[in-house]
C-alpha positions as CSV (number, residue, x, y, z in Angstrom):
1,X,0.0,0.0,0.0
2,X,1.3,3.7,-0.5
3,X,0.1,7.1,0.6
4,X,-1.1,8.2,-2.7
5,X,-1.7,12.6,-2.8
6,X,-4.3,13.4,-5.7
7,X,-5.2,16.5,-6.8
8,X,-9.0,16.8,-6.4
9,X,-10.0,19.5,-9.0
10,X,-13.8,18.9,-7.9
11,X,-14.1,17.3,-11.8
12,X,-15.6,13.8,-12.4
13,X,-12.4,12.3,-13.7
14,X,-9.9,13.5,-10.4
15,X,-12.6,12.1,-8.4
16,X,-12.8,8.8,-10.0
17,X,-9.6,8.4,-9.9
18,X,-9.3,8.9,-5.7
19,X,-12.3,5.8,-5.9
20,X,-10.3,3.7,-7.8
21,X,-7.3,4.4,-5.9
22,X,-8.8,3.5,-2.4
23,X,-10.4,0.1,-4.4
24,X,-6.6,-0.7,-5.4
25,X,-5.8,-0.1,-1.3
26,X,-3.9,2.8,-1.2
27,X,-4.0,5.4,1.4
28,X,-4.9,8.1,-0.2
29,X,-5.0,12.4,0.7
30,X,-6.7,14.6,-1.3
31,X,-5.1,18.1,-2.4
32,X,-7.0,20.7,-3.8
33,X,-4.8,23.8,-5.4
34,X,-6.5,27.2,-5.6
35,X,-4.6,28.6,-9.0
36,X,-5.8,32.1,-9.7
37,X,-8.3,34.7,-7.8
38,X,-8.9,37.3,-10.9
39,X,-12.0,37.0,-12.8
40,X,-10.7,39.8,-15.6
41,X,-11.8,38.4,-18.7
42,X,-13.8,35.3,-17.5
43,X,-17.1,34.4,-19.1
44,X,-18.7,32.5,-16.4
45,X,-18.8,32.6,-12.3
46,X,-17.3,35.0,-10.3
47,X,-15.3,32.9,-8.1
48,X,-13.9,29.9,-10.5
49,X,-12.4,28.2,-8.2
50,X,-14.7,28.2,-5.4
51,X,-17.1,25.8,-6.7
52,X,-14.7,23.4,-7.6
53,X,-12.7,23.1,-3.9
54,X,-17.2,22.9,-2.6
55,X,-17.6,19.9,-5.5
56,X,-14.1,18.5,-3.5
57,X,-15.1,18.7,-0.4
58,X,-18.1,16.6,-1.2
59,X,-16.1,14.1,-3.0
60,X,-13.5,14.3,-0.4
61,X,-16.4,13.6,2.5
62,X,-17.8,10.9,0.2
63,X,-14.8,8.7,-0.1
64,X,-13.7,9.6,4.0
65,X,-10.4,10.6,2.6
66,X,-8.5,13.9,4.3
67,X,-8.5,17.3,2.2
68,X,-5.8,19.7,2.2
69,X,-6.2,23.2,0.2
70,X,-3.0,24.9,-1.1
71,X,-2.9,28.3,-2.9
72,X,0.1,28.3,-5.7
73,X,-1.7,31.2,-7.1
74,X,1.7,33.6,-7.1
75,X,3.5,30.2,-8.4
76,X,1.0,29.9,-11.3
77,X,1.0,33.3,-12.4
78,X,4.7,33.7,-12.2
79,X,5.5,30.5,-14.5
80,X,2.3,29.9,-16.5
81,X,0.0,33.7,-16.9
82,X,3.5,35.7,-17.3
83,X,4.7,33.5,-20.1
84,X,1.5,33.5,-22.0
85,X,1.3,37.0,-21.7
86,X,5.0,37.5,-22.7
87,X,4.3,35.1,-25.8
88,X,1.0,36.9,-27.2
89,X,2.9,40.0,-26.7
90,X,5.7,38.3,-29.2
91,X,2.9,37.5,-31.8
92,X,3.3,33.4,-30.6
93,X,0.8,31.2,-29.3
94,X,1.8,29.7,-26.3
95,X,-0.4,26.7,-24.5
96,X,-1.0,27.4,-20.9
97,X,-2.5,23.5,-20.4
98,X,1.3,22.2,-21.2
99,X,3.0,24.4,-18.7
100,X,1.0,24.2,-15.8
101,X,1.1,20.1,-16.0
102,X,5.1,20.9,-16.3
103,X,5.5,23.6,-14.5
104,X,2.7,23.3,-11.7
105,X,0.3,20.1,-11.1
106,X,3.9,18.1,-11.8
107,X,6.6,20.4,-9.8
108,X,5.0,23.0,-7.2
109,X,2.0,20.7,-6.2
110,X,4.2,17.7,-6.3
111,X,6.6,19.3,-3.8
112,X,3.7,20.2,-1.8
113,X,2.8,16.4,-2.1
114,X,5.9,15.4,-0.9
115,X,5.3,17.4,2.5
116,X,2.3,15.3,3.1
117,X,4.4,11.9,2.7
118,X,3.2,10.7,-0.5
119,X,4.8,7.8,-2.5
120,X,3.0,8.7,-5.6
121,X,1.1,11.7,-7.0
122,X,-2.3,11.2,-9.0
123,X,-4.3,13.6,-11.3
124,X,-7.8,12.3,-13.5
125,X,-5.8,12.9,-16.6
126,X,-6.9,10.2,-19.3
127,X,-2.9,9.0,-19.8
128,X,-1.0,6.2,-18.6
129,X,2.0,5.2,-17.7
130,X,4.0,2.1,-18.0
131,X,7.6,1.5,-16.6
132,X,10.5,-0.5,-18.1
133,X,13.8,-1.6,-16.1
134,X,17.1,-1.8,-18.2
135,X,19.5,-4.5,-17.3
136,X,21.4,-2.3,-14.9
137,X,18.3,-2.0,-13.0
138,X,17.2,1.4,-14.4
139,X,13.7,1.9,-14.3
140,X,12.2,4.0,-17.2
141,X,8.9,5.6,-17.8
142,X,7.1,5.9,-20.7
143,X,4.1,8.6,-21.3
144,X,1.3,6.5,-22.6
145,X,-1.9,7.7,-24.5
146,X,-5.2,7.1,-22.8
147,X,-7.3,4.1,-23.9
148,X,-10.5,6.3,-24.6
149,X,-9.9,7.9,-28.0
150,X,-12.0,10.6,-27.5
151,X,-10.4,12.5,-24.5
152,X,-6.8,11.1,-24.4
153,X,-4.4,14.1,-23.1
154,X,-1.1,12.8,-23.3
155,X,-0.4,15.9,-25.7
156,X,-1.0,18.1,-22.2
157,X,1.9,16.1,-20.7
158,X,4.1,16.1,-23.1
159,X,6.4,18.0,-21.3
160,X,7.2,16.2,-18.1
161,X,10.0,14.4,-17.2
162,X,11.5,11.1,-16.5
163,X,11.4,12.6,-12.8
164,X,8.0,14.0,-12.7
165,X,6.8,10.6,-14.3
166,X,8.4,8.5,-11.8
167,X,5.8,10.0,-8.8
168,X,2.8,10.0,-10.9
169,X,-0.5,7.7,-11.3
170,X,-2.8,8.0,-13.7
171,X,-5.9,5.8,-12.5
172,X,-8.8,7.0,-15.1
173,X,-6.0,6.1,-18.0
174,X,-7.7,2.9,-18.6
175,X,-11.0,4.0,-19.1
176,X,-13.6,5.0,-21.3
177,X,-15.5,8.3,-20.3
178,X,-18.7,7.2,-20.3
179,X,-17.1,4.3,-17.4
180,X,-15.9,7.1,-15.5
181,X,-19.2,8.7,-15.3
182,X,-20.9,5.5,-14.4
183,X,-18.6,5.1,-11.9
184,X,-18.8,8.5,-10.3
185,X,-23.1,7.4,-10.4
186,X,-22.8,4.0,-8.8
187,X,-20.4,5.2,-5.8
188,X,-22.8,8.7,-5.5
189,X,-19.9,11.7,-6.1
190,X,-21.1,14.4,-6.2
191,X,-19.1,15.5,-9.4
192,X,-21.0,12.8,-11.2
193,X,-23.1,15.1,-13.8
194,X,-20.9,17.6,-13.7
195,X,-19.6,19.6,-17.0
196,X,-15.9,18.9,-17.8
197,X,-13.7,22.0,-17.2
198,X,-13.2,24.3,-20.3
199,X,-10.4,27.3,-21.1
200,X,-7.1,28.3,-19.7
201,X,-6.2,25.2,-17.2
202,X,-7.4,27.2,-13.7
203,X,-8.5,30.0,-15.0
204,X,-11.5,28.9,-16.8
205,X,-13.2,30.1,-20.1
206,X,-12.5,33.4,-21.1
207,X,-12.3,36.0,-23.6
208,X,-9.1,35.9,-24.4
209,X,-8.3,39.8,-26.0
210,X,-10.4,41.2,-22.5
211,X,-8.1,38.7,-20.2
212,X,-5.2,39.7,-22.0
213,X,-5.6,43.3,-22.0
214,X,-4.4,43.0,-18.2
215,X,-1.1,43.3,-19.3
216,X,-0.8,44.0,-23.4
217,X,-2.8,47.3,-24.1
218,X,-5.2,47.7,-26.9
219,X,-3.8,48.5,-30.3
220,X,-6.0,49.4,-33.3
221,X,-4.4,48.4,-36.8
222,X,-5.0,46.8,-39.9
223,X,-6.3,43.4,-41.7
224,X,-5.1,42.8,-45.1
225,X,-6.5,40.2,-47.0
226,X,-4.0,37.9,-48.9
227,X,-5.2,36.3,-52.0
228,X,-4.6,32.8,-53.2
229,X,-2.8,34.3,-56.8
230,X,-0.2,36.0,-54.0
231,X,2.8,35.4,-56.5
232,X,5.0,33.8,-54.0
233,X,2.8,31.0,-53.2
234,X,3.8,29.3,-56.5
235,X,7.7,29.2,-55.1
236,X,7.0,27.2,-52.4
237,X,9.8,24.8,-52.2
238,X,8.9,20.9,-53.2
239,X,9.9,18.2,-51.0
240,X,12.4,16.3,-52.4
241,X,12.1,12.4,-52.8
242,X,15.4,12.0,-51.0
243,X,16.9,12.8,-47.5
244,X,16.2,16.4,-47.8
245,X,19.7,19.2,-46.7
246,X,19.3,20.9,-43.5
247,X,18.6,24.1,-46.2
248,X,15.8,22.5,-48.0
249,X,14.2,21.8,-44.7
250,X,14.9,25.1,-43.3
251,X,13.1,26.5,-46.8
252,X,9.9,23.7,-46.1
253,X,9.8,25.1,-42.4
254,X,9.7,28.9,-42.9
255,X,6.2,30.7,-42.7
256,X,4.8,32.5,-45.1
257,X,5.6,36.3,-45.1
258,X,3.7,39.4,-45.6
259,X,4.4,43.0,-45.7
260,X,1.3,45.6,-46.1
261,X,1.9,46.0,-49.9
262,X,0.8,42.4,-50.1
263,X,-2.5,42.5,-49.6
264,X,-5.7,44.6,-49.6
265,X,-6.7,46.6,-46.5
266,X,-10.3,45.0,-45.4
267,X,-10.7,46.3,-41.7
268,X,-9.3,46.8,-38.5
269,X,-8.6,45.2,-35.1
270,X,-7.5,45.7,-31.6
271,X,-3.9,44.5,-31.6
272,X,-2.0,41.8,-33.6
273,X,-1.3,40.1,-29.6
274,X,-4.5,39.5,-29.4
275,X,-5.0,36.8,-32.6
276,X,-3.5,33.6,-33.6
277,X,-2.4,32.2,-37.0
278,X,-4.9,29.2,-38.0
279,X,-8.2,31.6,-36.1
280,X,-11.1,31.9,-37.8
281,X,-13.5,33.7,-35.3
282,X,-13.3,37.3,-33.5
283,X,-12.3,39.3,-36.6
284,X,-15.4,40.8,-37.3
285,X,-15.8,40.6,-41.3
286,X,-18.5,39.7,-42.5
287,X,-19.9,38.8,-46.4
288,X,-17.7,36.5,-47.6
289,X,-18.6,33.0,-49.1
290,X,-16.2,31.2,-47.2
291,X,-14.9,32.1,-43.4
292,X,-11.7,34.0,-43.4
293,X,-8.3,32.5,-41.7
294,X,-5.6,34.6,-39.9
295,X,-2.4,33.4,-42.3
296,X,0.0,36.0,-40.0
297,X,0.3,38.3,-37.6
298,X,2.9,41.1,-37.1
299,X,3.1,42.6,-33.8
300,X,6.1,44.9,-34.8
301,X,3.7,46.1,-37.6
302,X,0.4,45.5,-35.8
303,X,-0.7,44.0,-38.9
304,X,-3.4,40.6,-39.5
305,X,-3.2,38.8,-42.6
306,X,-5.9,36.9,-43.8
307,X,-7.4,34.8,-46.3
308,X,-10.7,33.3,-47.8
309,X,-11.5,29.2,-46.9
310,X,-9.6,26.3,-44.9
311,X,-7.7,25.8,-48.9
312,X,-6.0,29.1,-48.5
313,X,-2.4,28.8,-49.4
314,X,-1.5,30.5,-47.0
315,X,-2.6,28.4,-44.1
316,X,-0.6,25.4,-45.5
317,X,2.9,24.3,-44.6
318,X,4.8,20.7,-45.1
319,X,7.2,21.0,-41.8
320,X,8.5,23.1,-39.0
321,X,11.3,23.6,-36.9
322,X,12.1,23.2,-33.3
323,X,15.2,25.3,-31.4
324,X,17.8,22.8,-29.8
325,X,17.3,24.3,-26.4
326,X,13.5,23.5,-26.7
327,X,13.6,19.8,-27.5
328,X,12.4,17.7,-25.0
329,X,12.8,13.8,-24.8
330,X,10.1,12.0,-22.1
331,X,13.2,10.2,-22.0
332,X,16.9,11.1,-22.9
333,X,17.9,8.0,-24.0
334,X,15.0,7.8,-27.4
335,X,16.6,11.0,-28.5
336,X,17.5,10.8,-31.8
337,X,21.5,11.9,-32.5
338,X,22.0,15.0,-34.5
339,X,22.4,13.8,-37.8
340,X,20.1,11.2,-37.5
341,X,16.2,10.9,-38.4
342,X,13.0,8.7,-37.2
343,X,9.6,8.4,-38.2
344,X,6.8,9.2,-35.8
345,X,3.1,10.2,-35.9
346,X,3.0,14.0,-34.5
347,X,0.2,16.4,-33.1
348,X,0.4,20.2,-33.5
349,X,-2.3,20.5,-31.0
350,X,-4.6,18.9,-28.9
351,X,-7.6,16.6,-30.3
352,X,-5.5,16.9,-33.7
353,X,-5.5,13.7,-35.2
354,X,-2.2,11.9,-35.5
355,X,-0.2,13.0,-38.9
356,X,2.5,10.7,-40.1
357,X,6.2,12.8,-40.2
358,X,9.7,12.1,-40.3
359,X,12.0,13.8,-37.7
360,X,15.3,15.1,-38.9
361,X,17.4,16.2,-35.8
362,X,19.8,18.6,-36.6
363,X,22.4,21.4,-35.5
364,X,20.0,23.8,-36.1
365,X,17.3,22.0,-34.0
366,X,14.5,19.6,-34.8
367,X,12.6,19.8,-38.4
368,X,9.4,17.7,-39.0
369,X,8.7,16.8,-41.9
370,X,5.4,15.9,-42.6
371,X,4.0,13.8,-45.0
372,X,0.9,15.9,-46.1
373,X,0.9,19.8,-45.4
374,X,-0.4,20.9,-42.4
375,X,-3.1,23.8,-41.7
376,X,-2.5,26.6,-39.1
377,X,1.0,25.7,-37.4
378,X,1.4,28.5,-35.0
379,X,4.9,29.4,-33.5
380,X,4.6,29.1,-29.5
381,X,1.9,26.0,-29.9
382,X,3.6,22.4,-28.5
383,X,4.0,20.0,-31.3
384,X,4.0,16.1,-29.8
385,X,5.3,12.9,-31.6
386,X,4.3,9.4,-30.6
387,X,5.8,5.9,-31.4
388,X,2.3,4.5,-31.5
389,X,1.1,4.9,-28.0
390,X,4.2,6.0,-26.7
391,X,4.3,9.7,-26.4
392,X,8.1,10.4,-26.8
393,X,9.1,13.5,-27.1
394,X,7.7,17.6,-28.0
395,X,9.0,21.3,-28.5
396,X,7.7,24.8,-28.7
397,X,7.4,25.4,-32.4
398,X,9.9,27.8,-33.4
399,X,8.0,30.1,-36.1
């Protein structure tokens, strides 16, 4: 038996996963983390959090298991809010989920887990984990997808480590959805009809130019339409049938550039930090056949470029790049040498289904090379690749 500490979000799934944790025989200690206290820019509730620790108490009482509250809130905003503020304000799209599994649920609440005693730390995140010993005795983990196709969120872990993964459970990993909720039914939770969370991990839903105006300012500018006959579109680089050079990757990983002269002015916005490449709502334009896409945004020039339908051009690219110091390997030894190359099946965001790629790891950092374009890759977003279940390594898209 082990003293198990799970973080009880007051969601179905965290609660679940504290049942089947007691059924297994562990001791286990709930730990409820209160993340953030501003409402700016929230579409729903004015205390988000306080529900959620009431829906944990319940479940907590329910199961006769201890409840502790913790308040990382200056932690949170220091290592997850800051950076996606500093990244919008760069023109990126950064991916709060990721960092607060790294930087947070797996690293300040595990240390606070530790206090308590705990062997292990558990979360209701639909993952699992499997753990292989080397002849030396080693013991390695591997990041496995969830069984249930339909909510597996590996891709929100995909930046822990072999440390982080040694001290974590994953007891909902297993299951189907619709099991966990019959579960959470049969054994009376109180989270058992509740809605899965939504938006920013802690903070909730939100709209997103409001909640970021508490640090980047508004900033009227300019949309300029792109057209598909955009000359330059026709130079795109093909991808060569053989081992491609680092430059002809480099070339079939660059975005698309635009100045103002390229396009048509066709309205205005609020500030180029506000929007994402790939974004098709929020701009405001209307009477159009087909939706319009942001291809690009310049903060420097506070400019959005856009274009007409998901066939744009513009939204299209056959690889990206990765720096070297933002490579992560789940573990270090499945890295693949510079110089060398791998195929793996790789997400550029979550519930993206997997697309088939070959890795080239190089001086210059990691280019993936996919093996039919891909729509809306967005500098700042986390792209993951898996070795079929196996989740094996990811890095902050580079531009």
């Amino acid at each position: 038996m082990a003293r198990v500490v799970i973080g009880l979000s007051g969601g179905v799934d965290s609660s679940v996963a504290a049942w089947l944790l007691q059924q297994e025989g562990h001791e286990v200690i709930g730990l409820f983390m209160i993340n953030w206290h501003d409402t700016t820019g929230t579409l729903e509730g004015d205390c988000p959090w306080y529900d959620d620790r009431v829906f944990a108490e319940l479940v907590a009482k329910r199961l006769d298991i201890p409840l502790h509250v913790v308040d990382l809130s200056a932690q949170y905003r220091t290592r997850v809010v800051d950076y996606m503020f500093a990244e919008y304000e760069r023109g990126r799209t950064p991916n709060p989920d990721v960092l607060c599994n790294r930087e947070i649920k797996f690293d300040v609440f595990l240390h606070e887990a530790l206090k308590l005693g705990a062997d292990y730390v558990a979360t209701g995140h639909y993952c699992r984990k499997a753990e292989e010993t080397d002849t030396d005795g080693t013991v390695r983990c591997k990041l496995l997808a969830g069984t249930d196709p339909n909510k597996d969120q590996s891709y929100f872990l995909c930046q822990l480590s072999q440390e982080q993964l040694r001290y974590a459970l994953f007891p909902v990993g297993g299951l189907l959805k619709p099991e966990v909720r019959r579960i959470a039914e049969e054994q009376h939770l109180a989270t058992a009809k509740r809605k899965d969370s939504q938006g920013i991990c802690f903070v909730g839903k939100v709209d997103l130019p409001v909640f970021l105006q508490q640090k980047l300012a508004a900033k009227p500018g300019n949309v300029h339409e792109i057209l598909p006959s955009w000359p330059k579109f026709a130079l795109q680089p093909a991808v060569p049938e053989s081992a491609p050079t680092t430059e002809e990757l480099t070339a079939l990983a660059a975005p698309w550039r635009y100045t103002v002269r390229d396009g048509k002015k066709i309205g205005t916005h609020n500030g180029a930090h506000y929007y994402t490449v790939g974004q098709r709502k929020g701009l405001g334009i209307g009477g159009r056949k087909e939706s319009l896409f942001i291809l690009a945004t310049d903060v420097d020039a506070n400019a959005i470029y856009v274009g007409e339908g998901d066939a744009h051009p513009g939204l299209w690219r056959p690889a990206l790049r990765i720096e070297p110091q933002e490579v992560h390997w789940i573990d270090p030894a499945r890295a693949i040498p510079t110089g060398g190359q791998a195929r793996f099946q790789v997400r550029i965001r979550y519930r993206q289904p997997l697309q088939e790629a070959t890795l080239y790891a190089r001086p210059e950092g990691v280019f993936l090379l996919f093996d039919t374009p891909q729509r809306g890759i967005a500098p700042g977003q986390f792209a993951a690749w898996y070795d079929g279940d196996e989740l094996v390594g990811s890095g902050v898209i580079a531009e």
